[in-house]
C-alpha positions as CSV (number, residue, x, y, z in Angstrom):
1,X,-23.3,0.1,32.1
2,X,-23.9,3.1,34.5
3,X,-26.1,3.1,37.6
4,X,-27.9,6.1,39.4
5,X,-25.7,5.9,42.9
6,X,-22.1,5.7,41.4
7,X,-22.9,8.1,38.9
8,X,-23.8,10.5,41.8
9,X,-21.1,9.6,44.4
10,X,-18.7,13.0,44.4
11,X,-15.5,14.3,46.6
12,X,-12.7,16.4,46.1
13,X,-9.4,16.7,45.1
14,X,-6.8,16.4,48.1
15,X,-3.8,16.1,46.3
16,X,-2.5,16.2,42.4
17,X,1.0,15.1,41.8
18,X,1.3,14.8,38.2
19,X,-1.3,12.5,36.1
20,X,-2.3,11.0,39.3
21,X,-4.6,12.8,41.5
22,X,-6.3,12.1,45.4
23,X,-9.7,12.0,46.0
24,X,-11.8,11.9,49.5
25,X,-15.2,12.0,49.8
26,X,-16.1,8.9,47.0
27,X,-18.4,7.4,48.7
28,X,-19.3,4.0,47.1
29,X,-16.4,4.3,44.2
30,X,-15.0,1.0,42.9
31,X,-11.9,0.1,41.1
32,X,-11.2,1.2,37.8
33,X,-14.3,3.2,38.0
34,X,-14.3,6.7,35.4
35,X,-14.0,10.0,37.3
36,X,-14.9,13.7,36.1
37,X,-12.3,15.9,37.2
38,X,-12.7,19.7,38.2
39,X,-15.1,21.8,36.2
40,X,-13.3,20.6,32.7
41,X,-14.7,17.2,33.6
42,X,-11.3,15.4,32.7
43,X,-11.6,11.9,32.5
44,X,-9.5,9.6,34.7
45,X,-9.8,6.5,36.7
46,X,-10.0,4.6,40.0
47,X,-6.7,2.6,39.9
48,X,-6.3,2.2,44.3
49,X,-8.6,2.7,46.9
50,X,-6.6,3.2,50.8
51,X,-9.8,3.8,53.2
52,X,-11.2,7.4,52.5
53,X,-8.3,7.9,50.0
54,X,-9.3,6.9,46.3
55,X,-6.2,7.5,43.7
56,X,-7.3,8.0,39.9
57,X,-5.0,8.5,37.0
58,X,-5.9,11.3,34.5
59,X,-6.1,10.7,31.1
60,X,-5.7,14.3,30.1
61,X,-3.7,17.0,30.5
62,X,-4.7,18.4,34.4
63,X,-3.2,21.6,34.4
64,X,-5.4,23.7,36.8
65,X,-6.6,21.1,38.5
66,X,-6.1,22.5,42.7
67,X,-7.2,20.6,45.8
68,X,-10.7,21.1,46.4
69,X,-12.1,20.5,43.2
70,X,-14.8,18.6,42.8
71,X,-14.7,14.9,41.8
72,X,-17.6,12.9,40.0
73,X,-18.1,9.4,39.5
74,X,-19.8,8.2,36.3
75,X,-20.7,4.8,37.3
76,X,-18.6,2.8,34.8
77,X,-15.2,1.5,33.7
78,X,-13.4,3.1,31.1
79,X,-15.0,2.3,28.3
80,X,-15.4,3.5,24.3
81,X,-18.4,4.0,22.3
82,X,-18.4,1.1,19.3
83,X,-20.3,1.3,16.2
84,X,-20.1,2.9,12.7
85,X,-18.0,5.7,12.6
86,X,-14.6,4.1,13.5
87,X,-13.2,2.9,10.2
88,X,-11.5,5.8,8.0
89,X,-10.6,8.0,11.3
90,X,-8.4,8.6,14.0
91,X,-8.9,8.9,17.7
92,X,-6.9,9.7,20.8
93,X,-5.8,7.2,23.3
94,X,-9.3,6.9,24.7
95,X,-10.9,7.0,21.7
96,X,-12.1,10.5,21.4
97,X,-12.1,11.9,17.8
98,X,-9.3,13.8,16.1
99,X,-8.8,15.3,13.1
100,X,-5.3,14.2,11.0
101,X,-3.8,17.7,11.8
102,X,-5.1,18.1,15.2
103,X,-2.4,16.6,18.2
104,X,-4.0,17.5,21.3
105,X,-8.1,17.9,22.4
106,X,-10.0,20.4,24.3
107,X,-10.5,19.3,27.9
108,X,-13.3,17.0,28.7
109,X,-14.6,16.3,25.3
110,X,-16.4,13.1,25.2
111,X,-16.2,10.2,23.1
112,X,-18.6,9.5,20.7
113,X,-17.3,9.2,17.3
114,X,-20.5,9.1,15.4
115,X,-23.2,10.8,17.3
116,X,-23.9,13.5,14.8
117,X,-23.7,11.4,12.0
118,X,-26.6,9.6,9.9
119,X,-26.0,5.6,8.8
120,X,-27.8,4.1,6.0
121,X,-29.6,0.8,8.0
122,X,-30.1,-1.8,6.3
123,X,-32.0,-5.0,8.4
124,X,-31.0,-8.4,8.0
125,X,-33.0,-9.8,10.9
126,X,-36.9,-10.8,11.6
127,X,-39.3,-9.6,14.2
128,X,-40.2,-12.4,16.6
129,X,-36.6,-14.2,15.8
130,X,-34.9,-15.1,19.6
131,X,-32.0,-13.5,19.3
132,X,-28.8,-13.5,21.5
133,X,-25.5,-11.3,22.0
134,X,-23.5,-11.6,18.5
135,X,-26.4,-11.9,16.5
136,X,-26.6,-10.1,13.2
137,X,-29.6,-7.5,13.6
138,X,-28.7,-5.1,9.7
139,X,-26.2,-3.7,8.1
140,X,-24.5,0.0,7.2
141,X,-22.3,0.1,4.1
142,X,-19.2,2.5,5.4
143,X,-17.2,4.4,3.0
144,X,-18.0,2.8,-0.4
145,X,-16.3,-0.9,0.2
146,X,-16.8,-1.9,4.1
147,X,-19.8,-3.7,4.8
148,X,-19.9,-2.7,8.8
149,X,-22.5,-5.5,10.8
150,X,-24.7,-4.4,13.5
151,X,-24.5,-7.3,16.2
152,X,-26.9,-7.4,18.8
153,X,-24.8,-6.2,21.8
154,X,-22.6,-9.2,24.2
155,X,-24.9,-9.6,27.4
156,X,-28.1,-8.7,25.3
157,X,-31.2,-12.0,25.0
158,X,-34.6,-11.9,24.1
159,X,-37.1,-11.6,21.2
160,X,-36.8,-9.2,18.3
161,X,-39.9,-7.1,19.1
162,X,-39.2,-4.3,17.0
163,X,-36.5,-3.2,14.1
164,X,-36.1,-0.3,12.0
165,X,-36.8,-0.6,7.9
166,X,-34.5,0.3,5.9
167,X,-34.0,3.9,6.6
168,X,-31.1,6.5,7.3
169,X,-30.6,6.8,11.2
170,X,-27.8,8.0,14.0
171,X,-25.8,5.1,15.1
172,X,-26.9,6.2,19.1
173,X,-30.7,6.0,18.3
174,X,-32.2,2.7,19.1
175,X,-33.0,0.4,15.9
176,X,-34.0,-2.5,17.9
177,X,-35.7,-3.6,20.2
178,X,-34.6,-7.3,21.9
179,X,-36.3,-8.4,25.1
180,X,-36.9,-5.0,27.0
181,X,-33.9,-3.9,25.8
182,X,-33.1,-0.7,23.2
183,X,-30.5,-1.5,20.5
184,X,-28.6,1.2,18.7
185,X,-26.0,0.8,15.8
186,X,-22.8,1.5,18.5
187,X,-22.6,0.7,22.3
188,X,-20.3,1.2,25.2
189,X,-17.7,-1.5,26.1
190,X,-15.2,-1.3,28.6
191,X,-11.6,-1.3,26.8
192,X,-9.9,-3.5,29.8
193,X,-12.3,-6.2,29.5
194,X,-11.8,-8.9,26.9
195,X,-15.0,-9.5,24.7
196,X,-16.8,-12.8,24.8
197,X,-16.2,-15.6,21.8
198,X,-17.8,-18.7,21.6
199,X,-14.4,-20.2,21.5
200,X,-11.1,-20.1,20.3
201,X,-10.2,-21.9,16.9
202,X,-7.7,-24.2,17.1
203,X,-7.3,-25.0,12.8
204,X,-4.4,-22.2,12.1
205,X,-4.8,-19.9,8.9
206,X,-1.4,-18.1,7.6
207,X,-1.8,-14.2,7.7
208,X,0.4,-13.1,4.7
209,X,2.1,-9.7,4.9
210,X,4.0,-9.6,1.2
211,X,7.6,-9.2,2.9
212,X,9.4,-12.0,1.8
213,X,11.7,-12.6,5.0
214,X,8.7,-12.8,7.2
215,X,6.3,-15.0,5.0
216,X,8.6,-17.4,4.3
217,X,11.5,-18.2,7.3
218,X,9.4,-16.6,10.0
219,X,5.8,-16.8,9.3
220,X,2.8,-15.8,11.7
221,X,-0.7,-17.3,11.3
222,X,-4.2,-15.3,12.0
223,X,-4.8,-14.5,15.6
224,X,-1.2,-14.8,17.0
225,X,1.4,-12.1,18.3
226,X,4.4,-10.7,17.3
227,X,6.7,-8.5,18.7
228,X,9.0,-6.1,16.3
229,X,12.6,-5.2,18.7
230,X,14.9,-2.7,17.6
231,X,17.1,0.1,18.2
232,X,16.4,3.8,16.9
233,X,17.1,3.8,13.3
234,X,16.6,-0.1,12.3
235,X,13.5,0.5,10.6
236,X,10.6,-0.5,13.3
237,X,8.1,1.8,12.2
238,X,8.9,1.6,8.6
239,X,8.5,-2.2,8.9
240,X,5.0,-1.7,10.5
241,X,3.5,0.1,8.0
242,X,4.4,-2.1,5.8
243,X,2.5,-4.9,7.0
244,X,-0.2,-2.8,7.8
245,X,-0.3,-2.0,4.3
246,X,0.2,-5.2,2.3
247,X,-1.0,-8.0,4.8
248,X,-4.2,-10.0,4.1
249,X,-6.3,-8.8,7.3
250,X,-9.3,-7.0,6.1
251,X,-9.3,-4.3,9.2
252,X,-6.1,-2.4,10.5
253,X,-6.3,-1.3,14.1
254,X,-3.2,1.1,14.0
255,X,-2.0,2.6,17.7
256,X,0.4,5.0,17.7
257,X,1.7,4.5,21.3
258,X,4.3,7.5,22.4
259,X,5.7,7.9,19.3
260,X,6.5,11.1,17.7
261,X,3.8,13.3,15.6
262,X,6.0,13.6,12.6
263,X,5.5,10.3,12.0
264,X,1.9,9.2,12.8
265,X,0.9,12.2,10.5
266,X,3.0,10.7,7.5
267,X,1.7,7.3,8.7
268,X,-2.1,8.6,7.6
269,X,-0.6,10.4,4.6
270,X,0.4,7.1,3.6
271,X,-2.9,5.3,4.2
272,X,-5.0,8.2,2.4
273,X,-3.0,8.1,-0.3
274,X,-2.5,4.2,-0.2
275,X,-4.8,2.3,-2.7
276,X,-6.3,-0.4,-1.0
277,X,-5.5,-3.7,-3.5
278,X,-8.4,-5.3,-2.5
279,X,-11.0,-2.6,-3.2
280,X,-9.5,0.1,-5.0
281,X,-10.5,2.7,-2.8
282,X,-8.1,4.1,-0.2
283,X,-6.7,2.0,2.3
284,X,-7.2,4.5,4.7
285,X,-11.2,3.3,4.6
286,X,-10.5,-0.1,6.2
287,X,-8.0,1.4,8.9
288,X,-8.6,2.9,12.5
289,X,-5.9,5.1,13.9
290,X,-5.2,5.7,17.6
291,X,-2.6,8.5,18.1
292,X,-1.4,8.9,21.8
293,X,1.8,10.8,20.3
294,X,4.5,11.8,22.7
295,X,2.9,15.2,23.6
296,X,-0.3,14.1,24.3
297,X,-1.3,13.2,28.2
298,X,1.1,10.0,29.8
299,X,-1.7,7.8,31.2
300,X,-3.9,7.9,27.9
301,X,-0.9,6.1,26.1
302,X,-1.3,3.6,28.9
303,X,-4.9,3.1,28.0
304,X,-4.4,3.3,24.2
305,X,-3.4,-0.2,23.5
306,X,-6.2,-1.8,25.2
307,X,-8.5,1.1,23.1
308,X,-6.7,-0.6,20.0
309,X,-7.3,-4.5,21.0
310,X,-11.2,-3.4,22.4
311,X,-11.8,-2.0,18.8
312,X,-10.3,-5.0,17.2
313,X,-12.3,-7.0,19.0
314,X,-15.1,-5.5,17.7
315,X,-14.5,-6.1,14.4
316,X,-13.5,-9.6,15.1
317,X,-16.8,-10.1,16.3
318,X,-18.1,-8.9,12.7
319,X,-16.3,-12.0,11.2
320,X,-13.4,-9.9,10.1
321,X,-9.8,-10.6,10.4
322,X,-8.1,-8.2,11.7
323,X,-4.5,-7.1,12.6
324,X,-3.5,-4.3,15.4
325,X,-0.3,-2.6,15.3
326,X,1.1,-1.0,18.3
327,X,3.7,1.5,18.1
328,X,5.8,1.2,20.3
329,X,4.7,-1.0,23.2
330,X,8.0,0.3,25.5
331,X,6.5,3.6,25.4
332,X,3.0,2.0,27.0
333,X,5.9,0.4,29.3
334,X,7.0,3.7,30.5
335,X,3.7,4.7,31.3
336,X,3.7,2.2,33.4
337,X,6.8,2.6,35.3
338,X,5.8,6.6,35.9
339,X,2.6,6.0,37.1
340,X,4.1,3.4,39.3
341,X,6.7,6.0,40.6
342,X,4.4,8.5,41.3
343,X,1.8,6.1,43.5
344,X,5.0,4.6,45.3
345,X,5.1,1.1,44.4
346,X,8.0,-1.3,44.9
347,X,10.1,-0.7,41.4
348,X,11.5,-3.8,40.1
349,X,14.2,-4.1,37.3
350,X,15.1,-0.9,35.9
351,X,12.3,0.7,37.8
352,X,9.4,-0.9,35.9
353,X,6.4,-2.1,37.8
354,X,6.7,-5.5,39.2
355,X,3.3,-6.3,37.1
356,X,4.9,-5.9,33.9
357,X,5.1,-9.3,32.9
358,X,1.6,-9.8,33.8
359,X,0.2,-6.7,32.2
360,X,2.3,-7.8,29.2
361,X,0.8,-11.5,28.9
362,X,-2.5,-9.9,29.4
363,X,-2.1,-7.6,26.6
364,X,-0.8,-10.1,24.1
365,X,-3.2,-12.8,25.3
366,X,-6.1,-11.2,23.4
367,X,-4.9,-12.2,20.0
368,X,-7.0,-15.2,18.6
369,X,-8.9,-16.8,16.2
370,X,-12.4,-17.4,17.1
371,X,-15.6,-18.3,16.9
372,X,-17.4,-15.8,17.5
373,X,-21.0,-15.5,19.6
374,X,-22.7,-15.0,16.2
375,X,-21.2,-18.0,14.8
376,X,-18.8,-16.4,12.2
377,X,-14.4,-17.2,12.2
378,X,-12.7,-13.7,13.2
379,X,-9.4,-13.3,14.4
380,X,-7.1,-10.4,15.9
381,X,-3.4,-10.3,15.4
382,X,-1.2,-8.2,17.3
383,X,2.1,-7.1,16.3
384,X,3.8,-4.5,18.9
385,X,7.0,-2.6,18.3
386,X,9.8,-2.7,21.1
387,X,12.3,0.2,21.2
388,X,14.6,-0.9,24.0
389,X,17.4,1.7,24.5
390,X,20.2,1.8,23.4
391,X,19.2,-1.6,20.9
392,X,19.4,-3.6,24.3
393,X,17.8,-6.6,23.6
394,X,18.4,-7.9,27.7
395,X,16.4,-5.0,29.0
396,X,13.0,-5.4,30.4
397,X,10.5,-4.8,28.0
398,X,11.8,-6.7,25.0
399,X,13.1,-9.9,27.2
400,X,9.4,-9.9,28.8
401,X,7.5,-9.8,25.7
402,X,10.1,-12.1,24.2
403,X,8.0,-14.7,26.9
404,X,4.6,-14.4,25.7
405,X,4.6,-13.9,22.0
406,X,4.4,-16.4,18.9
407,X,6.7,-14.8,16.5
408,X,9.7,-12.2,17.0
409,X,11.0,-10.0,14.4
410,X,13.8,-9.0,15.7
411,X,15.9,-6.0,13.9
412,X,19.4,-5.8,13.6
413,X,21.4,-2.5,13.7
414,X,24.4,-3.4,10.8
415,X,21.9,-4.8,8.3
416,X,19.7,-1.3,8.8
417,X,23.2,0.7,8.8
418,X,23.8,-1.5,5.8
419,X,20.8,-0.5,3.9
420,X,19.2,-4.0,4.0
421,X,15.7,-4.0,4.4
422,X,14.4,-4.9,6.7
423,X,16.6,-5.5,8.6
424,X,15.3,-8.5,9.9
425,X,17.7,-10.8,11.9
426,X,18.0,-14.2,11.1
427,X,19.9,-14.8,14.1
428,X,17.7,-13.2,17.0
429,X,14.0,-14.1,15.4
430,X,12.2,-16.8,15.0
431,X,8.5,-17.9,14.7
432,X,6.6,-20.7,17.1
433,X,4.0,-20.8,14.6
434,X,6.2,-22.4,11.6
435,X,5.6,-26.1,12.3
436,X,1.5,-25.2,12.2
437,X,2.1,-23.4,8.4
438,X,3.9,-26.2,7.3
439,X,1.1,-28.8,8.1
440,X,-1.2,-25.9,6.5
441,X,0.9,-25.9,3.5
442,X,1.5,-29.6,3.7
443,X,-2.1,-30.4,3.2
444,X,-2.5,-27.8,0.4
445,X,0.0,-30.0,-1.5
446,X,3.3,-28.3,-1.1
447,X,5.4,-30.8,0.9
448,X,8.4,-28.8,0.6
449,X,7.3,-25.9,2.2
450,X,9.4,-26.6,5.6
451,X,12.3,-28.5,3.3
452,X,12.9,-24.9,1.9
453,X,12.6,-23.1,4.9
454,X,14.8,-25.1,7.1
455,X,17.6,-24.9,3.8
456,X,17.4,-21.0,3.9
457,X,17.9,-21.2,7.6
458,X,21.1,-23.4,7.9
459,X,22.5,-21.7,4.6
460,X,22.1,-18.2,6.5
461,X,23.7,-19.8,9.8
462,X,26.5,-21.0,8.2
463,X,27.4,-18.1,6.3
464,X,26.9,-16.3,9.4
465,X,30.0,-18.9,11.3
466,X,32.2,-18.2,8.1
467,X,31.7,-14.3,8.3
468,X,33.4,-14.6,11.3
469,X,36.2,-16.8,10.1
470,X,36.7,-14.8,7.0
471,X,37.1,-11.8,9.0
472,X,40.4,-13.4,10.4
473,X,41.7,-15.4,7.6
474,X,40.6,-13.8,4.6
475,X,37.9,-15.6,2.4
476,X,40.8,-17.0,0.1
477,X,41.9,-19.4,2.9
478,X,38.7,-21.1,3.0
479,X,38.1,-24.5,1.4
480,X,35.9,-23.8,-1.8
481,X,32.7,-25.6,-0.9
482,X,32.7,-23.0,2.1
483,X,33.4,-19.7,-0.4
484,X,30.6,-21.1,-2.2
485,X,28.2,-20.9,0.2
486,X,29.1,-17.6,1.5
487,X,27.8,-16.3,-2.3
488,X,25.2,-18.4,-2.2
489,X,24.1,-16.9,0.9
490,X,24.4,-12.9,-0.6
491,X,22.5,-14.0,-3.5
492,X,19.7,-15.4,-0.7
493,X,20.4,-11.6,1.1
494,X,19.8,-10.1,-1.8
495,X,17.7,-11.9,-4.2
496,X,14.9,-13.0,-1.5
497,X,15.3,-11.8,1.7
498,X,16.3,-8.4,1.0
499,X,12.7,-6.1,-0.2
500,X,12.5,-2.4,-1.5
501,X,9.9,-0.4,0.5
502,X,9.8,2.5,-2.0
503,X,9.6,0.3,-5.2
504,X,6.5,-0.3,-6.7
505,X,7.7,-3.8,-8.0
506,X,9.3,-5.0,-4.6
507,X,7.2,-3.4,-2.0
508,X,5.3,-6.3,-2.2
509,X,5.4,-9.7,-3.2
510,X,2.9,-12.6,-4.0
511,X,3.2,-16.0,-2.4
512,X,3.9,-17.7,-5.6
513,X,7.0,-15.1,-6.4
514,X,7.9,-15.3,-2.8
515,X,8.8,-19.2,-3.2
516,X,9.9,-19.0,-7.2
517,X,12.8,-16.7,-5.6
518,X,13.6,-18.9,-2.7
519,X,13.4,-22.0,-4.8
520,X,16.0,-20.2,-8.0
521,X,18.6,-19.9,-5.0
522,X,18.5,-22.9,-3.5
523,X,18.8,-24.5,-7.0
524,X,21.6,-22.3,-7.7
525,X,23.0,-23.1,-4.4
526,X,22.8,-27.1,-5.0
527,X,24.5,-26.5,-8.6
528,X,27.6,-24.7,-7.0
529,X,28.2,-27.5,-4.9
530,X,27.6,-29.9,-7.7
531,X,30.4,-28.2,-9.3
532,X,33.0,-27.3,-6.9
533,X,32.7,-31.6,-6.2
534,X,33.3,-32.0,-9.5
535,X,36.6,-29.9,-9.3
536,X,35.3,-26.3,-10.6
537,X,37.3,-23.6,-8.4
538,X,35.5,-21.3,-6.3
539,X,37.1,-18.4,-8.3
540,X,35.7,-19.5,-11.2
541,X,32.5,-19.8,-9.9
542,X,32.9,-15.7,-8.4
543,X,33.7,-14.4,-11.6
544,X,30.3,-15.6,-13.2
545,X,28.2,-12.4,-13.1
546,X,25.0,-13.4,-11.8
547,X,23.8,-9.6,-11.6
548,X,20.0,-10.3,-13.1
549,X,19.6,-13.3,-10.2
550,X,20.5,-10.2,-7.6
551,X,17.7,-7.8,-9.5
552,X,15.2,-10.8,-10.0
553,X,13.3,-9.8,-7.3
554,X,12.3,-6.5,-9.2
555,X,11.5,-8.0,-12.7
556,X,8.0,-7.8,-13.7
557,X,5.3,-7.5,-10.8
558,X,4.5,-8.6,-7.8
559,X,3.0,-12.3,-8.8
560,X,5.7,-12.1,-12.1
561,X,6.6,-15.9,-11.5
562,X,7.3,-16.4,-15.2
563,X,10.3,-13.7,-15.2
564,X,12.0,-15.1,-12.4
565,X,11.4,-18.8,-13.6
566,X,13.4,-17.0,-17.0
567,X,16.3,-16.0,-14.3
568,X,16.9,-19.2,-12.7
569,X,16.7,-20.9,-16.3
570,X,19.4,-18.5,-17.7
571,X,21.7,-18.7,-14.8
572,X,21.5,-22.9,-14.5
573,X,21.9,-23.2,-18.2
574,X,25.3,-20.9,-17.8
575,X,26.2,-23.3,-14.6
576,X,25.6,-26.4,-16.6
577,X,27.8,-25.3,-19.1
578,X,30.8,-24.9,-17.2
579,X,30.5,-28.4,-15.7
C-alpha cells in the first residue's frame, strides 16, 4: 500500500494551530495521505490540499512541533495493521498498543500490535489451489478458545505456490506465497475504507443481548445499528457494557470514544474479570478495546470509530458475528466540529460541520450481514452512545443519528433518577427491525411473538395517558378498568421490563424467561379485566399482594422458566378465586 515517490515527498511545517498543522513543500501528496511530523515522527493526515498549502490533522499530541520542521509522507492512507494479536488487548485511537494502566503513548510509536510475538500456524490450505482475497490460507488458536483465520488478503489472486507447515511464526513474516505475492498472518488496511463482501444478506438473524426491554419490545437483528441517547447520569455506559457482555456476537469491538479514563479502566476490569458464558474463559479474550479517553489527542478520537468498524470488519470477514460499541459518538462529533473550526469551514447548526449527517450515515452504513469473499455469513453491529447536553434530544447529533439507524434506545432521565434500569424509554425508542423478528419468530413457530409485543406496547402507552390524568384527579377518580391497568402496567415495569445489572440472577436473562415473564403479565392483565367486568372493585383487586409476581424475575436463574411458570400459576389461582 506504499510507493517509493510519496513515501519520499517532504516539506515543512508553516504553520501549527492546534491538532491541525500547514505544510509546503509536499510535492505529489494526495488526500488523506499519512504524514510524519517533526523529528518524533507524529502521525497525522492530508485532510485539504489549497495549491502549495497541504493541511494535515495530528493524531497525537504536537507539542514542540515549530514551523520549519520537516514533514514526510509515507505513501498511504491511514491505515492499521490486522492480524493475530488484536483480541484480548487494547489500543489507542489509531490502533497503537496500550497497556490497561497506560492513558497516553510515547510520540511516534508505530502500530504493530503483534510484531514481536510468535503464532502457532496451523494450514488449512493446498499448494497449487487458485486462491482469491477471502480465502482461508491456516489457522492460529488465540488465547485458549478463539480460533483466529488467516484469510488471504482483499485484492490478493493467484496460485498457492508456497505455505508454511505447521510451525510457530511472527504474524509479519510471510507464510504464503499466492501469485507473486508474500502473505503474512496480519496486513495493512486503510481504516476509512469499507472492506469488500461478496454481498449483503438480506435473511435477518436476531442478535440477543439478555436485557429484557430490548429483546423483546425493541429488538435489533445481526448487522444493524443502534443508537443509545441519553443525558449524564441515565445509565449509557452502564447499558453498553451490558450488552457487550451478555449479547450473542462472538467478537466485541469496544471504542471508548472521549469518554473519561475512570471508566474505560473499570470497563476492562469488568471484561478480565467477566467469565465468558460461552467458553469459560474470560470474556476479555473475545474483546478488542480502543480507548481514545478524553485526555488523549482530539483528532485520534475522530479516527477511533472507523479503527473500531475497520477491526470489525475484519473479523466479519472470519465468519464471526460481531458487535462494536462506541462510546460516545457525540464526543467523535465534537472532533469534528473543532477540527472544522480550526480549518475555517462554514459551521452549520450549533457549530457542527455541515458534513455531519453525511459522515454520520457513512459511519453507521457499515453495519451488515454478509457474505463474505470467502464465502462464510459474518455480520457487524453497531450500537453508538449519544450524550447530547443537557439530555436534549433536538440537538444535532442525536436528531442526525436518529435518521440513519435501525433501532434507538433512547434513555429517559426520571426512570434513571428513579432507579429503573435501564432506563429505557418506551415513549422515545423504537426498533425498525421488529416486523423482520417477527417473521423470524413466526416461522420458528411462535406466532404470537408480535401479539405480545404490540400488547406490552399499548398497555405501557396507556398507562403512560393515565399517569398524566391521575396526576390531576387522583387515581381514585378513575373508572376501575383504567386503575387496573395502571397496576398492570407497574407489574410489566417491574416484573419484565425492569433488569438488575449487579444481580447474578437478573443481569441476564434467557429468551425462554424473557417471554414466560411477559406472557405471566399479560395473563394477569387479561384476568383483572375479566374481573372488574364481572363487578370486582379495583380496590379489591390493589389490595391483593402480588409481591412474588414483582420479584419473579429474580427466582431461580437466568433460563428458570419453571419458577416463573409457579408464579403466574399461584397468582391466577388467587385471581380465580375471587371471581
Amino acid at each position: 500500500m506504499s510507493g517509493a515517490p510519496a513515501a519520499l515527498a517532504s516539506g515543512t511545517v508553516r504553520r501549527v494551530n492546534g491538532p491541525v498543522v500547514d505544510v509546503v513543500g509536499l510535492d505529489g501528496v494526495a488526500m488523506f495521505d499519512v504524514v510524519a511530523i517533526g523529528e518524533a515522527g507524529l502521525a497525522g493526515e492530508i485532510v485539504s490540499i489549497d495549491g502549495d498549502v497541504a493541511t494535515a490533522q495530528v493524531y497525537e499530541y504536537d507539542g514542540g512541533v515549530a514551523p520549519g520542521d520537516r514533514v514526510t509522507s509515507r505513501g498511504e492512507q491511514l491505515s492499521i495493521t490486522l492480524g493475530p494479536g488484536l483480541l484480548g488487548h487494547v489500543f489507542d485511537g489509531i490502533l497503537r498498543p496500550l497497556e490497561p494502566e497506560v492513558v497516553w503513548l510515547a510520540a511516534g510509536r508505530s502500530d504493530n500490535p503483534a510484531a514481536d510475538t510468535t503464532r502457532h500456524f496451523t494450514p488449512a490450505a493446498s499448494v497449487g489451489e487458485h486462491l482469491t482475497g477471502g480465502a482461508l490460507l491456516g489457522r492460529v488458536t488465540e488465547g485458549e478458545h478463539f480460533e483466529h483465520r488467516v484469510l488471504v488478503p482483499p485484492g490478493i489472486e493467484g496460485i498457492l505456490t508456497q505455505l508454511a507447515p505447521e510451525s510457530d511464526a511472527r504474524a509479519d513474516q510471510p507464510i504464503a506465497r499466492v501469485g507473486d505475492v508474500d502473505v503474512s498472518m496480519s496486513h495493512r488496511w486503510p481504516v476509512r475504507v469499507p472492506r469488500p463482501a461478496r454481498a449483503r444478506d438480506r435473511e435477518p438473524r436476531l442478535l440477543r443481548t439478555g436485557q429484557r426491554v430490548l429483546d423483546l419490545l425493541y429488538p435489533i437483528v445481526r448487522g444493524s445499528s443502534a443508537s443509545v441517547p441519553g443525558g449524564f447520569g441515565t445509565g449509557k455506559t452502564l447499558l453498553q457494557q451490558q450488552i457487550a457482555k451478555w449479547c450473542d456476537a462472538e467478537v466485541i469491538v469496544y471504542v471508548g470514544c472521549g469518554e473519561r479514563g475512570n471508566e474505560m479502566i473499570d470497563v476492562l476490569d469488568d471484561l478480565a474479570q467477566l467469565s465468558d458464558p460461552r467458553t469459560g474463559g474470560p470474556l476479555r479474550e473475545r474483546t478488542v478495546c480502543i480507548a481514545n479517553t478524553s485526555n488523549m489527542p482530539v483528532m485520534a478520537r475522530e479516527a477511533s470509530i472507523y479503527t473500531g468498524v475497520a477491526v470489525a470488519e475484519y473479523f466479519r470477514d472470519m465468519g464471526y458475528d460481531v458487535v462494536v460499541i462506541a462510546d460516545s459518538t457525540s464526543r467523535w462529533a465534537e472532533a469534528l466540529r473543532e477540527f472544522a473550526s480550526r480549518t475555517n469551514q462554514l459551521p452549520a447548526e450549533e457549530g457542527y460541520p455541515a458534513t455531519l449527517a453525511s459522515a454520520l450515515a457513512a459511519f453507521y452504513e457499515r453495519a451488515g450481514s454478509f457474505t463474505t469473499l470467502g464465502g462464510s455469513r459474518g455480520s457487524v453491529t453497531i450500537i453508538g452512545a449519544v450524550s447530547p447536553p443537557g439530555g436534549d434530544l433536538t440537538e444535532p447529533v442525536t436528531a442526525q443519528t436518529r435518521r440513519f439507524v435501525r433501532c434507538v434506545w433512547s434513555l429517559d432521565r426520571d426512570l434513571a433518577y428513579a432507579r429503573h434500569y435501564p432506563a429505557v424509554s418506551w415513549n422515545e425508542s423504537f426498533s425498525r427491525d421488529s416486523d423482520a423478528i417477527a417473521g423470524v419468530r413466526s416461522a420458528a413457530g411462535d406466532t404470537q411473538w408480535a401479539e405480545r409485543r404490540a400488547l406490552a406496547l399499548a398497555l405501557l402507552a396507556e398507562a403512560e395517558r393515565l399517569e398524566s390524568l391521575v396526576e390531576l384527579v387522583g387515581a381514585a377518580a378513575l373508572p376501575d378498568r383504567q386503575r387496573v391497568m395502571l397496576r398492570s402496567a407497574k407489574l410489566l415495569k417491574e416484573s419484565v421490563l425492569q433488569q438488575d445489572a449487579m444481580s447474578d440472577a437478573d443481569a441476564y436473562c434467557g429468551e425462554a424467561k424473557q417471554q414466560a415473564l411477559l406472557e405471566m403479565i399479560l395473563a394477569i392483565h387479561e384476568r383483572f379485566l375479566e374481573l372488574v367486568d364481572h363487578g370486582v372493585s379495583a380496590e379489591r383487586l390493589d389490595e391483593l399482594d402480588l409481591a412474588r409476581v414483582s420479584a419473579a424475575r429474580e427466582s431461580g436463574g437466568a433460563e428458570d422458566v419453571a419458577a416463573v411458570t409457579a408464579i403466574r400459576d399461584s397468582a391466577l389461582a388467587t385471581l380465580k378465586a375471587i371471581g
